[in-house]
Backbone bond lengths (Angstrom), bond angles and torsions (degrees), N, CA, C in turn:
res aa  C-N    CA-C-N  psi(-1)  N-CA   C-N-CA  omega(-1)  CA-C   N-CA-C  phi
1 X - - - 1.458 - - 1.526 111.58 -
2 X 1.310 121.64 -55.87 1.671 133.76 178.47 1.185 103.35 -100.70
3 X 1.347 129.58 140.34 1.442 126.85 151.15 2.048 97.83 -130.16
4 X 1.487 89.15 114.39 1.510 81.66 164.05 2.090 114.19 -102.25
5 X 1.082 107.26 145.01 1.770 101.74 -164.14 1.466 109.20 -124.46
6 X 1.104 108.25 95.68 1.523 120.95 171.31 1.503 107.17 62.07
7 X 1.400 136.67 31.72 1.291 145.66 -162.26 2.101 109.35 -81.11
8 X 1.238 107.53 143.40 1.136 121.43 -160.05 1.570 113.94 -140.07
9 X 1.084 139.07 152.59 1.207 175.89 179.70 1.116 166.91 -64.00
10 X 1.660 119.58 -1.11 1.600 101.46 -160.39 1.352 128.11 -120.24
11 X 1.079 137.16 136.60 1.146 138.52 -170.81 1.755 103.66 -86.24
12 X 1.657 108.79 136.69 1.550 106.65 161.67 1.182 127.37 33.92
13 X 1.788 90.17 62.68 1.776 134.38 -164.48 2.092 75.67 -74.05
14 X 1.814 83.21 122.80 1.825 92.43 142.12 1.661 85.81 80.22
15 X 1.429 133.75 19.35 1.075 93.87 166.31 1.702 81.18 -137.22
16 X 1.901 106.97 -169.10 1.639 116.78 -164.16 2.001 105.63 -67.69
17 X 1.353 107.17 -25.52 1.680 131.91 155.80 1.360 122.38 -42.98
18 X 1.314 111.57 -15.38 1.649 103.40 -154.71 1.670 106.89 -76.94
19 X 1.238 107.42 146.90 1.621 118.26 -169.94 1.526 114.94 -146.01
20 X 1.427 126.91 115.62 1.207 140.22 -147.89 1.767 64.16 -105.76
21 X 1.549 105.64 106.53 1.669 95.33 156.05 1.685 110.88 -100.21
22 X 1.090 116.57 -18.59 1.764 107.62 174.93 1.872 95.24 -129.49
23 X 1.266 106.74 139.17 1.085 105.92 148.11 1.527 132.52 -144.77
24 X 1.327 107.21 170.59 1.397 98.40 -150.49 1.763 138.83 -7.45
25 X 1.446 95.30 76.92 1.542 95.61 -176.35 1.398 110.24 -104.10
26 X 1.268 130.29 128.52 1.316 140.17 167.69 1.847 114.33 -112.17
27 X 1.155 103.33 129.01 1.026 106.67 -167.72 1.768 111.70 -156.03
28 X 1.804 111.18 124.89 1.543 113.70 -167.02 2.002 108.87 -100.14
29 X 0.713 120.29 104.90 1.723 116.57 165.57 1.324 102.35 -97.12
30 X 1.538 101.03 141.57 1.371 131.94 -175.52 1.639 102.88 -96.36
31 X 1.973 99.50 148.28 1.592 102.67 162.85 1.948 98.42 -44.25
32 X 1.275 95.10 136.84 1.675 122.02 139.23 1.585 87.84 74.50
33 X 1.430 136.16 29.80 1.692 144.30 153.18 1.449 92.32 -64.09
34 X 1.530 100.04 116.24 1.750 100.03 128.67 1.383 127.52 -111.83
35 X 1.126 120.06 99.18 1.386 138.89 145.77 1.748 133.97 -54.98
36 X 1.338 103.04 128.01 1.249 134.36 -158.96 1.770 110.90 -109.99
37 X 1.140 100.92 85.78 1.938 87.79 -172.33 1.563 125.45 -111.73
38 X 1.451 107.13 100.57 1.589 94.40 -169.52 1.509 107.02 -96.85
39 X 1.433 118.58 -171.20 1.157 130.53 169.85 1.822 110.14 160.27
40 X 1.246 101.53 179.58 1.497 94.82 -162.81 1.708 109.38 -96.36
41 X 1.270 124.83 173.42 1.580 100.17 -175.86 1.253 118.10 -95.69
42 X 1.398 103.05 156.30 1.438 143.33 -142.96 1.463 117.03 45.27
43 X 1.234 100.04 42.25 1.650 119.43 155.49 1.486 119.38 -63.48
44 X 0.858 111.72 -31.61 1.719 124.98 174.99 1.618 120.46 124.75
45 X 1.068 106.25 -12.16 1.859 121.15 -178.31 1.576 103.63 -28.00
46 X 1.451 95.03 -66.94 1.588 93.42 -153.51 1.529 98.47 -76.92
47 X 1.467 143.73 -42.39 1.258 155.86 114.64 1.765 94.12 31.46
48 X 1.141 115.91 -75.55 1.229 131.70 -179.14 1.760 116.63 -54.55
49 X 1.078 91.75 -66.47 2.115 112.48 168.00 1.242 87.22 -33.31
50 X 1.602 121.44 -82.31 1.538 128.06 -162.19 1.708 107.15 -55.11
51 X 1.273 133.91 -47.07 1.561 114.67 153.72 1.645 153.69 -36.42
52 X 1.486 88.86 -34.95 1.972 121.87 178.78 1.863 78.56 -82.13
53 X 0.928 128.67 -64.46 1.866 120.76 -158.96 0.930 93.77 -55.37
54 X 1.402 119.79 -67.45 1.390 109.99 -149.51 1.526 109.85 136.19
55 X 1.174 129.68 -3.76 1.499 150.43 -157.52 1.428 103.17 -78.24
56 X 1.242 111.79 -46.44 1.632 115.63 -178.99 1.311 86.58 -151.18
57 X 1.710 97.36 152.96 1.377 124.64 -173.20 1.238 113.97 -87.63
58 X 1.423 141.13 169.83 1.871 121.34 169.26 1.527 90.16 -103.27
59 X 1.252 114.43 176.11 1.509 154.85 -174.85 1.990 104.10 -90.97
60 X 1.381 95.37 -28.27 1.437 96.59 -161.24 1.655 101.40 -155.54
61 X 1.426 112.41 156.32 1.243 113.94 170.89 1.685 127.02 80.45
62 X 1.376 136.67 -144.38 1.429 131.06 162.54 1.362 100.64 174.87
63 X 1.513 95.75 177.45 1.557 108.29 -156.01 1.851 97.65 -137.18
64 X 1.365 100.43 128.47 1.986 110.74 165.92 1.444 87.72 -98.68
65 X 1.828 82.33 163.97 1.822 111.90 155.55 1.281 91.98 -157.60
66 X 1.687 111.39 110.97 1.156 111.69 -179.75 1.756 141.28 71.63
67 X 1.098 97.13 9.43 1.526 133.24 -174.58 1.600 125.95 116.67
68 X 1.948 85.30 -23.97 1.244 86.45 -150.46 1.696 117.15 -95.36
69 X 1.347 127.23 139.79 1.576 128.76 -145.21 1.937 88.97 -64.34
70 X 1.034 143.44 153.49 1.316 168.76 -172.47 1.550 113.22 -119.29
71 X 1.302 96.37 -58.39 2.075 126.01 -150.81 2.193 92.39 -21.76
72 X 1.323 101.27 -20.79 1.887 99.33 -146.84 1.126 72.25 -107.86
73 X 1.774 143.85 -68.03 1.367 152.00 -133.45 1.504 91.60 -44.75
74 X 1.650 124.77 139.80 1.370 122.30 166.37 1.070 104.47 -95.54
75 X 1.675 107.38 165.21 1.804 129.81 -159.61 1.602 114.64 -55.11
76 X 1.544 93.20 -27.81 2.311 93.36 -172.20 1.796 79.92 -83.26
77 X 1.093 135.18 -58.87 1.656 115.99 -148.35 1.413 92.29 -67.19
78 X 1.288 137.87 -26.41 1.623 131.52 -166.59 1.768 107.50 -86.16
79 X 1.762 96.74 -18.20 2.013 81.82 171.73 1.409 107.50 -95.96
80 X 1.171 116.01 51.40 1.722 126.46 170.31 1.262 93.26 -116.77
81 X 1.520 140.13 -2.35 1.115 111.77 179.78 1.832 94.48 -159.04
82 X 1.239 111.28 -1.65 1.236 117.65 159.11 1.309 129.35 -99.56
83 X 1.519 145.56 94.37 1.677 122.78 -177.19 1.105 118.86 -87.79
84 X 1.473 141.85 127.70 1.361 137.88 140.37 1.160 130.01 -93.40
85 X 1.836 115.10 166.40 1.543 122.15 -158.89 1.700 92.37 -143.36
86 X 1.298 99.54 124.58 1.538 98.24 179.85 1.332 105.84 -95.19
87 X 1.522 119.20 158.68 1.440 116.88 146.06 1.692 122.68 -4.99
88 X 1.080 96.71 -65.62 1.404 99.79 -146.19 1.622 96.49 -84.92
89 X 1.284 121.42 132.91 1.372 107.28 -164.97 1.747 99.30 -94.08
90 X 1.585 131.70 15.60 1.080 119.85 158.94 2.011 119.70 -89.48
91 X 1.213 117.70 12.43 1.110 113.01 -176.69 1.934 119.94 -95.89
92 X 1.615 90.49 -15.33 1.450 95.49 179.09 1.852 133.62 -105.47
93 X 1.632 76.36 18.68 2.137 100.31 173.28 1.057 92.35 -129.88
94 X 1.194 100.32 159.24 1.766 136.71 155.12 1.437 118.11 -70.74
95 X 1.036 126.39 79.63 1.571 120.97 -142.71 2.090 94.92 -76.05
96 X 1.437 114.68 -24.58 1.436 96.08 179.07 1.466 97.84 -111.51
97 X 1.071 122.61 48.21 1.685 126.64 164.27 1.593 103.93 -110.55
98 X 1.009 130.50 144.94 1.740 138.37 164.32 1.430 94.53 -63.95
99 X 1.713 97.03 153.05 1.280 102.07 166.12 1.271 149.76 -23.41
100 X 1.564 98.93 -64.72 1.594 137.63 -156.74 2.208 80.24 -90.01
101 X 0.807 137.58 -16.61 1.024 137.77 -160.70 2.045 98.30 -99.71
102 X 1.302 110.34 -49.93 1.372 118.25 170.55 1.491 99.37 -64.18
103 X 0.879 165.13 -37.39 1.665 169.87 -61.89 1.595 102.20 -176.82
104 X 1.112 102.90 -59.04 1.231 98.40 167.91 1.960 132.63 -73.17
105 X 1.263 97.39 -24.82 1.622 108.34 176.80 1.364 99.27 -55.30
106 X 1.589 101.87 -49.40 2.119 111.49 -164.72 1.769 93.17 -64.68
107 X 1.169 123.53 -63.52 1.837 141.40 172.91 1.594 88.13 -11.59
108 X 1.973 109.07 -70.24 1.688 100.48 -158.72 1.486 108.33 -67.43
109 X 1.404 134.62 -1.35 1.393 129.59 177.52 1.633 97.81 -34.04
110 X 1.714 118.33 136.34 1.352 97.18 134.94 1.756 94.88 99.21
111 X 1.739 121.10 -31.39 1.031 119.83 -167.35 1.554 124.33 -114.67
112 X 1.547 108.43 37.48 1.242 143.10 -164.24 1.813 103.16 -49.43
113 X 1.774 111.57 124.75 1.065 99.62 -153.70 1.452 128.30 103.30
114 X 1.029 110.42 -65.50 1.960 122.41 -151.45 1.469 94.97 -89.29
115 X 1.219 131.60 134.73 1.331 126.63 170.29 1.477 109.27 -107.48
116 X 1.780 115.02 146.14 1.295 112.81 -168.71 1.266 138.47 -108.18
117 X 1.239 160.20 68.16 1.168 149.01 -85.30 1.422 103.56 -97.85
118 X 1.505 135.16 122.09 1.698 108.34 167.72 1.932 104.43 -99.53
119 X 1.571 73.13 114.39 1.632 115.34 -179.98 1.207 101.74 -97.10
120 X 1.941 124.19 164.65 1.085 147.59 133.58 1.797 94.71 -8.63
121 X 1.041 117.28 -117.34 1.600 132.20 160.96 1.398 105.00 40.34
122 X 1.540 81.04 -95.83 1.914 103.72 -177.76 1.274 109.50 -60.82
123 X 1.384 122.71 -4.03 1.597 107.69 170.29 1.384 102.00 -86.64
124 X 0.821 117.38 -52.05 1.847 123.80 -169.73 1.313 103.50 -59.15
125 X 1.311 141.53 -23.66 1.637 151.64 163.44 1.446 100.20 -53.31
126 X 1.359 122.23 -64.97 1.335 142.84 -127.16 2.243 67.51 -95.20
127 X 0.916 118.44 -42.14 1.724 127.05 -155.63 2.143 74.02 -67.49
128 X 0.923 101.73 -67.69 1.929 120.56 -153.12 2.308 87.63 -50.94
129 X 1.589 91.29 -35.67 1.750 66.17 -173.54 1.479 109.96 -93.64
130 X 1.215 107.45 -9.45 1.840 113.96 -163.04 1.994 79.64 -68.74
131 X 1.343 114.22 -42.79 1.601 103.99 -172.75 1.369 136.55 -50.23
132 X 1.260 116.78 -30.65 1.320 148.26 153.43 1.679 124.33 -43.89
133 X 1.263 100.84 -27.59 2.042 125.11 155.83 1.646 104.81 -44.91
134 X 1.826 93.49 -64.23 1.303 101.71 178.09 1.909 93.53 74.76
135 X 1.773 113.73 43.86 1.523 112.97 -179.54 1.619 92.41 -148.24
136 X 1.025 129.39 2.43 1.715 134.15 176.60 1.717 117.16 91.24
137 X 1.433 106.64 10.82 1.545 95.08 -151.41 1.702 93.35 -65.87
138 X 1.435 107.79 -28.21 1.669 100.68 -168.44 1.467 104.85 -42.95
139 X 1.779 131.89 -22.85 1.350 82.73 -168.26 2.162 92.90 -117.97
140 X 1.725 95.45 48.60 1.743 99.54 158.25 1.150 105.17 -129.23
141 X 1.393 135.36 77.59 1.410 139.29 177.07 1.547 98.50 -82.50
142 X 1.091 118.85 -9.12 1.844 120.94 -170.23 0.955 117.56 -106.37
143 X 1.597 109.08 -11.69 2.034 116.74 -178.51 1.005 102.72 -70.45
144 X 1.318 120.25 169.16 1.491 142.53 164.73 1.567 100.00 -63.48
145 X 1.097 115.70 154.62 1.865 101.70 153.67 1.160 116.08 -110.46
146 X 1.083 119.98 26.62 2.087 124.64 145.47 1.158 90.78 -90.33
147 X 1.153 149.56 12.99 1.660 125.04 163.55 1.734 107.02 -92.03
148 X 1.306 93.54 -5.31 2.099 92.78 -178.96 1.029 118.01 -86.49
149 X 1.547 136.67 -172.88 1.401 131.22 155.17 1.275 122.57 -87.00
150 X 1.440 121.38 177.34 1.581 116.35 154.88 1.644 122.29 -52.46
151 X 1.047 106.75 -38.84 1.628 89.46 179.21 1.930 120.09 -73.99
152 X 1.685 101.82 -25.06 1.430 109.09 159.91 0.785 138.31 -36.47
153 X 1.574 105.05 -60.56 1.483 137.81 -169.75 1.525 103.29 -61.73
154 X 1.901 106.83 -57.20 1.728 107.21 -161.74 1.812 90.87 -73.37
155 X 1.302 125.56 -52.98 1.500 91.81 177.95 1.327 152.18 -64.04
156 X 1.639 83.44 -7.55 1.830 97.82 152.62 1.325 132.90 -94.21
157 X 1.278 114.10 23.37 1.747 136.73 -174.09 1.747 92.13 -114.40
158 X 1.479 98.45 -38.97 1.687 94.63 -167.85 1.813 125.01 -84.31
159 X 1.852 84.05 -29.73 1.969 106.98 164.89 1.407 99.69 -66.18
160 X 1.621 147.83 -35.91 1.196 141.54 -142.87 1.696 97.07 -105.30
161 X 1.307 106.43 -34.03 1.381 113.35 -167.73 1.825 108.90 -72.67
162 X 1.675 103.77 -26.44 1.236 136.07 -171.65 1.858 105.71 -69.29
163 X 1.500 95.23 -56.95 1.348 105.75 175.74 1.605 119.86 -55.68
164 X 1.286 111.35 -37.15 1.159 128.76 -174.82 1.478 130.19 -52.08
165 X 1.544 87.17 -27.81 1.716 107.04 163.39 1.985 97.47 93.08
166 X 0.905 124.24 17.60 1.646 104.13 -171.30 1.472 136.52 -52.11
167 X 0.981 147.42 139.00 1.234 166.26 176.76 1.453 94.80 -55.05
168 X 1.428 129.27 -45.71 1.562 137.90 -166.76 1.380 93.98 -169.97
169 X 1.613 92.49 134.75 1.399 121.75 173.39 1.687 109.77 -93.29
170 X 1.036 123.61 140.26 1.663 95.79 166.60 1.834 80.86 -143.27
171 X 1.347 97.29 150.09 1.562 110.12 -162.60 2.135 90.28 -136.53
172 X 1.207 106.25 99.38 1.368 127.51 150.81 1.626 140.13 -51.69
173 X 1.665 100.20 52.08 1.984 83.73 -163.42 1.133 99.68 77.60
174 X 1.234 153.30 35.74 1.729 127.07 -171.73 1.932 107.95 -94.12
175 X 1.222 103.28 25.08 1.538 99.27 174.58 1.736 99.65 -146.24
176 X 1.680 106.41 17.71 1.553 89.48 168.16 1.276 127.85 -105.05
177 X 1.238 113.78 15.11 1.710 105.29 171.50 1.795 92.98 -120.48
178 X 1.257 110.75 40.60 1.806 122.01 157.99 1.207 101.43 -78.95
179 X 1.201 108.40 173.32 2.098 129.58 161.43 1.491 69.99 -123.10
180 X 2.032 92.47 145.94 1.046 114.92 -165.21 1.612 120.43 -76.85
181 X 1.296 130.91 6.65 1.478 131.27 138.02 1.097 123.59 -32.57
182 X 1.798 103.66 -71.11 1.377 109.79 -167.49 1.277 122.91 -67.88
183 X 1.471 109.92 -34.05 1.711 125.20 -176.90 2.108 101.89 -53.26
184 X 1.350 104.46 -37.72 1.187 86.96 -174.39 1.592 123.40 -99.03
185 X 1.681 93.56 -3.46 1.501 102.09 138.37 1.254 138.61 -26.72
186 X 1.356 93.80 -71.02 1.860 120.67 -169.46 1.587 105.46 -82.48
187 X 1.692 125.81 -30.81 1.093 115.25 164.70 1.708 129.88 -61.35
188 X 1.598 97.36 -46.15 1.491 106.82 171.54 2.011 113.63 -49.56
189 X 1.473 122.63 -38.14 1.219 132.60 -163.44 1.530 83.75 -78.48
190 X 0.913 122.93 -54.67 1.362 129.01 -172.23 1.776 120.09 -41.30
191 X 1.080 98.29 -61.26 1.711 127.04 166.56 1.876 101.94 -51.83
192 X 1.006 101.28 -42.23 1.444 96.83 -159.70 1.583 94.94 -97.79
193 X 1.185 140.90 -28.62 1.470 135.38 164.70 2.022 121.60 -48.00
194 X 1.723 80.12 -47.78 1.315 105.65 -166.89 1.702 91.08 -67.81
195 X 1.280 153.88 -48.59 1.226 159.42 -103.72 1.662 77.46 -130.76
196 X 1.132 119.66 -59.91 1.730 132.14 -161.54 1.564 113.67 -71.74
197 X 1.180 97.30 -27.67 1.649 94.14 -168.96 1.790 111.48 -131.07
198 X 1.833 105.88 14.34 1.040 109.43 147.50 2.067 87.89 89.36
199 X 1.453 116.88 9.39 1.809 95.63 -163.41 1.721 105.21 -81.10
200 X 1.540 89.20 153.35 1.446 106.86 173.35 1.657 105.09 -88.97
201 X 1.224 113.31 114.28 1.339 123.28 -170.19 1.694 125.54 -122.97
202 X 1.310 119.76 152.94 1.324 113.32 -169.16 1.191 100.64 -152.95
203 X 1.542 117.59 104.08 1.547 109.47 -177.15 2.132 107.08 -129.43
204 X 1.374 92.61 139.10 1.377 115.79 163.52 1.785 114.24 -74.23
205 X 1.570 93.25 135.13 1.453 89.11 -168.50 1.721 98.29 -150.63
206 X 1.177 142.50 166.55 1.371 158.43 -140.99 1.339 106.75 -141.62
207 X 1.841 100.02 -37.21 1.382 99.80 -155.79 1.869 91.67 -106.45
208 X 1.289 93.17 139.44 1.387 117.87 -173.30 1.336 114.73 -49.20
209 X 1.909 107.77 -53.78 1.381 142.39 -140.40 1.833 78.67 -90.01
210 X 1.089 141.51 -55.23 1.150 154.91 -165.68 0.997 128.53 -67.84
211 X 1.765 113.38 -36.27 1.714 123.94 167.46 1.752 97.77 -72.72
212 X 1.417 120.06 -54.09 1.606 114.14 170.94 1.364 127.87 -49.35
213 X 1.218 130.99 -30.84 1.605 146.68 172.92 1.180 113.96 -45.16
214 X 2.008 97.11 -80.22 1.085 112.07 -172.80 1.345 113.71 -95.15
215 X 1.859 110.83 161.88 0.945 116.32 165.03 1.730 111.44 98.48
216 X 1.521 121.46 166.72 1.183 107.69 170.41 1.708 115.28 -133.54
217 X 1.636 107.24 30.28 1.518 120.40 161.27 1.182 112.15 -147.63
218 X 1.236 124.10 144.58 1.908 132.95 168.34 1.454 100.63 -122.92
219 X 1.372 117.54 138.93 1.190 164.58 57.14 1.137 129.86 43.51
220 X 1.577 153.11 85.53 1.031 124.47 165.21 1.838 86.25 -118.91
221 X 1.649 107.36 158.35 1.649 120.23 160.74 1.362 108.94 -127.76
222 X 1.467 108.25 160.50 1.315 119.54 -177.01 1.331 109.10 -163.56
223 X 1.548 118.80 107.36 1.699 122.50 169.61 1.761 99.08 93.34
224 X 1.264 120.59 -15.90 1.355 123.72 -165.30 1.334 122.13 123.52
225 X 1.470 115.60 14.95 1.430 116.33 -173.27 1.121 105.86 -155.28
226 X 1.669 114.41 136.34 1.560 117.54 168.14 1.385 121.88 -77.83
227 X 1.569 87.06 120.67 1.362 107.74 -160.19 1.797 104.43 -88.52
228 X 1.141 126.44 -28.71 1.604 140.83 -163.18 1.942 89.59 -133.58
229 X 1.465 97.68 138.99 1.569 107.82 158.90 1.386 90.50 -141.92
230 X 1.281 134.22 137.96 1.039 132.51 129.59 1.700 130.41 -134.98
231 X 1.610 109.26 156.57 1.248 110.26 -160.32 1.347 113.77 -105.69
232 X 1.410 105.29 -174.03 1.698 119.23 -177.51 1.367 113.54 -20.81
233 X 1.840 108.70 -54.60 1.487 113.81 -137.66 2.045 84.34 -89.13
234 X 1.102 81.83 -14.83 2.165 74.07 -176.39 1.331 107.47 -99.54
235 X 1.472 136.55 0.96 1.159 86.35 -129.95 1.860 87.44 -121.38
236 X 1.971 111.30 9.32 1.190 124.73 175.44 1.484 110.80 -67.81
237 X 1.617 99.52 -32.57 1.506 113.70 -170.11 1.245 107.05 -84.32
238 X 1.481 123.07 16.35 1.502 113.50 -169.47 1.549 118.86 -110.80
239 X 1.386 128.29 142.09 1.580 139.63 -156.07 1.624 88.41 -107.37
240 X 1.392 110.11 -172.41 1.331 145.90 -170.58 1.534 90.91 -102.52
241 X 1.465 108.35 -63.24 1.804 117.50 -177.39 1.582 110.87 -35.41
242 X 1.405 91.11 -61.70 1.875 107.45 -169.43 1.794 101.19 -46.17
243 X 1.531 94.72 -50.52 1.359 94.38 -154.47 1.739 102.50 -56.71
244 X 1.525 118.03 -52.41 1.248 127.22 167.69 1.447 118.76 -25.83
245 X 1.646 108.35 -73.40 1.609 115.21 155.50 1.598 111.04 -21.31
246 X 1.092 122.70 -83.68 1.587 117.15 -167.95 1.447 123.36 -51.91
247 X 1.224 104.55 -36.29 1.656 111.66 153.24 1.416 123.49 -1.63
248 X 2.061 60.23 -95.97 2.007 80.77 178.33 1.398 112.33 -69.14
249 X 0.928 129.14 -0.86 1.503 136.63 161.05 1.363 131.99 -41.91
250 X 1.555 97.18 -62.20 1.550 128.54 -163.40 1.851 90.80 -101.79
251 X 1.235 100.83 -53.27 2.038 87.19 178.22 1.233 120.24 -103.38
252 X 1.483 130.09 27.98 1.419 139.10 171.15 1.362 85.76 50.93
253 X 0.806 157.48 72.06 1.852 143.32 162.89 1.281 98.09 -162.47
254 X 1.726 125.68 170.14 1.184 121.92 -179.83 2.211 109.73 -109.17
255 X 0.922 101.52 163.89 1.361 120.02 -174.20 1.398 108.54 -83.73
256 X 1.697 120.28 71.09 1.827 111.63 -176.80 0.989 99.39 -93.46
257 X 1.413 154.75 34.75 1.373 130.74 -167.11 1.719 88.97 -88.48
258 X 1.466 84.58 133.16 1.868 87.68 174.57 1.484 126.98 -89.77
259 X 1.297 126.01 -1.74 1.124 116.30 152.20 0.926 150.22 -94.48
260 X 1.461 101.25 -23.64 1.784 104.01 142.57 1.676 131.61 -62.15
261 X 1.181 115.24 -47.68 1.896 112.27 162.81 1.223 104.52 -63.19
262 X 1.446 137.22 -22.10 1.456 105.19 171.35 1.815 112.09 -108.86
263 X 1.522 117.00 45.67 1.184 120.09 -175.64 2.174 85.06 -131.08
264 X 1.284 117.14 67.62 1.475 94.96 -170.60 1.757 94.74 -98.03
């Protein structure tokens, strides 16, 4: 599905600023991978996120989706087939649009041309998936969505993003500015979308317990480079300890980042 190829990095080439934030990282995800990628910050994660979108360009190297070369494609034509979910669960609604009104924007993904009518129909669709929240919105298709909460909102960033059909999901933190109810709300929907509808997924995570859970590859980066891959067949058998262990393994140094050891 992804092929990233020897891709590179730098910020404020040639001056006393300059910062190799990725370097040469190549890296292949498969249809229907969920991937789990931690590391500490300015490890390169999000660095990376912003490369796969389209947000910033690399210095070096190139980028597939699906065979097809990307590296040039800009960020609006690439979220037709890329979705992201930020942190913050107010960035992925229309907070003074109605529901059924956000619902439909995600609906026209994909339907370039075709105009869509919101009918009887498409409400009762939009009713059949809002149920699946399992939070009542099916029956506020007329609210604002600043009338919801954060955990509302991000599982209606993650149902919309879902609908949308993506090629690649990439999920940013999208359950860390939860209270821990909702986060495992939005993780469980998450798991079960990804499992249900077949998505190729790639999510950044803090929490230790969460990159091991989910998913069936981890990820670790460090300085700009993935430092740890591991797959399917390892990666059930894998601890918090181990992962630490290999760390200091692979970079002779130890692993203090404190929000990841204290996210176990």
């Amino acid at each position: 599905m992804l092929i990233i190829d020897h891709v590179g990095v730098t910020f404020n080439v040639g001056t006393p600023d300059e910062n190799r934030a990725l370097r040469d990282v190549s890296l292949e995800v498969n249809r229907g991978d969920f991937v789990t990628v931690i590391g500490s910050n300015g490890a390169g994660k999000t660095t990376l996120y912003n490369l796969i979108a389209g947000t910033y360009a690399p210095t070096a190297g190139r980028i597939l989706l699906r065979g097809k070369d990307i590296t040039k494609t800009p960020e609006f034509r690439r979220a037709r087939f890329i979705g992201r979910i930020f942190q913050n669960p107010l960035l992925g609604t229309a907070g003074k649009m109605t529901l059924e009104d956000n619902m439909v924007i995600c609906h026209k993904k994909g339907y370039k041309g075709l105009g869509i009518s919101l009918n009887h129909k498409l409400r009762e669709y939009f009713r059949e998936r809002l149920r699946e929240l399992d939070m009542g919105l099916e029956t506020r298709l007329k609210d604002n969505v600043d009338q919801f909460s954060g955990g509302q909102r991000q599982a209606l960033t993650l149902l919309m993003a879902v609908l949308s059909e993506p090629d690649l999901l990439l999920l940013d933190e999208h359950t860390a500015a939860l209270d821990p109810r909702n986060a495992e709300i939005v993780m469980n929907l998450t798991r079960t979308f990804a499992d249900r509808y077949g998505l190729t997924v790639m999510m950044i995570t803090h929490n230790m317990s969460h990159a091991i859970e989910y998913g069936n590859r981890l990820l670790m980066m460090d300085s700009g480079e993935i430092v740890l891959d591991v797959g399917s067949a390892e990666k059930p058998k894998l601890t918090i300890d181990e992962i630490v262990q290999r760390f200091r393994d692979i970079k002779r140094r130890e692993l203090t980042n404190d929000k990841m050891l204290l996210n176990p």
